[in-house]
Steps between C-alpha positions, in 0.01 A plus 500: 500500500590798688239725377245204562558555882465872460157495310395196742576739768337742387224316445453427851647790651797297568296276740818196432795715473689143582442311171737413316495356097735212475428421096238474289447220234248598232342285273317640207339238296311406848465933575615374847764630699641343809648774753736404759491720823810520816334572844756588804539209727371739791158490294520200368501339837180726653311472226452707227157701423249229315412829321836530307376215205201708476666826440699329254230351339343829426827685479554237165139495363526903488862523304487141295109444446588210249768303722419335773717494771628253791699588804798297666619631861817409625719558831752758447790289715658764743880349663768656593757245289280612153460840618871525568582405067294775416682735710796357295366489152388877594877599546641317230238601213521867587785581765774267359727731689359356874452223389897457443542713853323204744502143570202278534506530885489868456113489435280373759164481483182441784116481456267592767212725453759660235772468355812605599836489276854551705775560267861558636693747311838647442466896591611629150247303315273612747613862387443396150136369509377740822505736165280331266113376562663145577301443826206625359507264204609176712198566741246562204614182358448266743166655609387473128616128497365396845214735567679585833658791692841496524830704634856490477754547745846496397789400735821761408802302489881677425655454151690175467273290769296328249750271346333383134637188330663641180440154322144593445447752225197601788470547847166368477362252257137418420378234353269728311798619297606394199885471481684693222837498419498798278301744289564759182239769366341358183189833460266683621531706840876475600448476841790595780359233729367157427335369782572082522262298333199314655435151448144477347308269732627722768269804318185557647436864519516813244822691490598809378913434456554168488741239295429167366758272317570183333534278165269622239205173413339758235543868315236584272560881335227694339563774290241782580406796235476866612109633422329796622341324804869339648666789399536636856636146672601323154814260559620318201574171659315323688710183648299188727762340715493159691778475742552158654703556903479149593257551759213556197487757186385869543302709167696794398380807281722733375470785219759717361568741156853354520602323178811405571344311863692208547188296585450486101796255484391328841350167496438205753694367735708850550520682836319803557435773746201662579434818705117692474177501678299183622143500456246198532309407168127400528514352153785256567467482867819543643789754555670670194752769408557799320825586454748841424818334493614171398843344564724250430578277747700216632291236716671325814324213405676257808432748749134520313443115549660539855255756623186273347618185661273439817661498810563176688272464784633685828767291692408692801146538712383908565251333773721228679324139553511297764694181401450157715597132486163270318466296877511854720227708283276191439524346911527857645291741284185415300512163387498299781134355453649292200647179558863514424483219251281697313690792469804337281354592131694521251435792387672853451280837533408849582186576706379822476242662681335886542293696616350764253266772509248392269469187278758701255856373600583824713706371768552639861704199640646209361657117578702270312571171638799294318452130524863260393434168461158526708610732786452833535829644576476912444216735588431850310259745701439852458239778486481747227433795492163656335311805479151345654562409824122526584448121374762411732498348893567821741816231639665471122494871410778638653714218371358608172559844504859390525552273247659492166285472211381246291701603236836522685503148578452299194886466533428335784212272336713382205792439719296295712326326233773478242493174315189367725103363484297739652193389667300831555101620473358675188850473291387649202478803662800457664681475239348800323628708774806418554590438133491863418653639788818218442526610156544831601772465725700245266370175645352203352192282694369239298451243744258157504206604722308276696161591592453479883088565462478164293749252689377141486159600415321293241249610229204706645272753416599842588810700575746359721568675869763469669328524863236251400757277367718525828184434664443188312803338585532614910710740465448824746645820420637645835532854465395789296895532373644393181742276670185313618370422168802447326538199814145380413580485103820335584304195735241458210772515188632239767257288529363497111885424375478117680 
């Protein structure tokens, strides 16, 4: 879909030049198409041009006048954490040889305004890569996957004082990676270098050297005669490969003159490597490959399953809470307007509560509350950081401006929330968000959500509101901060549990 952001540019005069294609899903029969767009979080959050679906629509009508076409925007999540594995994946897939020079804490990695990537070095790699177009292909590679600028400074460092723990075959490893134990030439290309294999659900761009692995699901061959018209490109064999990672399968295409190819004798459930050019297919919607060379190969199948297991939730807090005893937080803090009687539920919970900059779930501070046995006994409160600060109270945006983001602390949300009810406002789209950006960094959340807007009501006409509903059962919201509301939904979840 590369050269449909070229000709869209083009088309007006590169009036979007952040727009991204995530995937397309097409579906014939219906001559419908369903188009799937990534717009930087910067953007995201202050509104993007109404204009854009217009464009579009005209963009579509003028190169597919008998499909009709439907967009999808999503948030291009921006954190340092997921920004961080891509500097990894980056090193192992085409510089194994830093990759095995640095540890994990060698690459650090802060967002502002841009992005800024500070790798400590050993000066004789430095030597090595200050010789090659390394920095320049890092920096275009993270501006082409996050739309922003970036810069590198490296931190020189003698030989020897980066002490790497020989029991990993890697310095760094990346989850995007697909563990091999070995590989053998089989045909095609013989390459020199075989860059590690990438999972396929990890593959969501084009690629011009890239590898792909796994257990073969399906080979199809087709035998191909030479006529006048081929005769310049004619291959004899034409092979259509399924190869099953784990993590999903990934459509292989492969020609070759070669009788003798190995692949002949190949069937399913053998291990193959793959190493060609990536290209997105409008027909099947998704990612394929075409491949030069094709390999035999050994999967690490334990280390495969290890790296696809999600992580346990966080035993440790980025944004420390503030922990108290059930009698000092109700008595001294919030809570003191309920009688104390009425305050021993039995009931276990999270209360969550935000503030967001439009109805969307785009946070710029939130509050958890954890209730045991009826008393609230920890407090989570931050801000977050955002790109919009104009929606924001002139008091709040400093302590904005120096927060993490959203995305950096959803370690912090399933730690606090691991194993827990959460009573929160609109949780469908709650869940949407953070859902996504979990998966992405390894973590499960599939919690039981409670929704805060429809607590004790009954049966009614309309869409439930929170605020009306709080008003309904004398409860005042205090302040304009999170923490206040999360207070008021924890007096009315309360009050409707007796």
């Amino acid at each position: 879909m590369d050269k449909f952001i070229e000709r869209f540019n083009e088309f007006t005069d590169n009036k979007y030049p952040y727009l991204r294609v995530k995937k397309v899903d097409i579906f014939n029969y219906e001559k419908r198409a369903n188009i799937y767009f990534y717009i930087p979080e910067k953007i995201y959050e202050n509104g993007f041009d109404n204009s854009l679906q217009k464009d579009l629509a005209k963009f579509c009508q003028k190169i597919a006048r008998n499909m009709k076409c439907e967009f999808f925007f999503e948030r291009l999540i921006l954190s340092e954490e997921l920004c961080k594995e891509n500097v990894e994946e980056f090193f192992i897939s085409r510089y194994p040889f830093i990759s095995s020079s640095i540890t994990k804490d060698c690459i650090k990695v802060e967002i502002s305004d841009n992005i800024t990537i500070d790798l400590t070095i050993e000066e004789d790699v430095f030597d090595v890569i200050e010789q090659t177009d390394f920095s320049e292909k890092l920096i275009l590679f993270i501006q082409e996957t996050y739309i922003y600028p970036t810069q590198i400074n490296y931190n020189i460092v003698k030989k020897g004082d980066i002490k790497i723990d020989l029991s990993e075959e890697l310095g760094v490893v990346s989850k995007k990676t697909v563990p091999i134990k070995s590989f053998e030439y089989l045909c095609g290309i013989n390459s020199k270098q075989v860059n590690y294999p990438l999972f396929s659900d990890s593959i969501l761009r084009a690629s011009d050297n890239a590898s792909v692995c796994g257990l073969i699901d399906d080979v199809r061959i087709k035998e191909n005669e030479e006529t006048e018209e081929n005769k310049s490109y004619f291959k004899k064999y034409a092979y259509r490969l399924v190869l099953n990672d784990l993590a999903g399968t990934f459509t292989v295409y492969f020609k070759t003159n070669d009788d003798q190819c190995p692949l002949k004798d190949y069937g399913v459930g053998k291990e193959i490597l793959a190493k060609g050019k990536i290209v997105y297919s409008v027909n099947l919607g998704k990612y394929v490959m075409y491949a030069k060379s094709i390999y035999k190969c050994e999967l690490d199948v334990e280390k495969i399953k290890d790296a696809l297991k999600p992580l346990p939730p966080p035993e440790k807090l980025k944004i420390p809470s503030t922990k108290y005893s059930g009698s000092d937080f109700i008595t001294e803090q919030t809570l003191d307007d309920f009688k104390r009687e009425d305050q021993d539920k039995d009931f276990d919970c999270v209360i969550m509560a935000y503030n967001s900059l439009s109805s969307d779930f785009i946070p710029w501070e939130i509050t958890m509350l954890s209730f045991v046995n009826g008393k609230c006994d920890e407090v989570y409160d931050t801000f977050l950081r955002v790109s919009n600060l104009d929606a924001i109270e002139p008091e709040f945006k400093p302590k904005v401006n120096l927060s993490k983001r959203f995305a950096d602390i959803i370690g912090d949300i399933i730690c606090f929330t691991k194993g827990r009810q959460i009573v929160c406002q609109n949780p469908q789209k709650v869940l949407d968000t953070i859902k996504p950006l979990a998966k992405a960094q390894r973590y499960e959340f599939e919690p039981e959500l409670i929704d805060a807007d429809k607590l004790g009501m009954k049966v009614s006409k309309g869409e439930a509101d929170l605020r009306k509903n709080l008003k309904n059962n004398g409860i005042v919201v205090k302040g304009e901060r999170s923490y206040d509301l999360a207070i008021a939904i924890a007096k009315l979840y309360l009050k409707v549990k007796k």
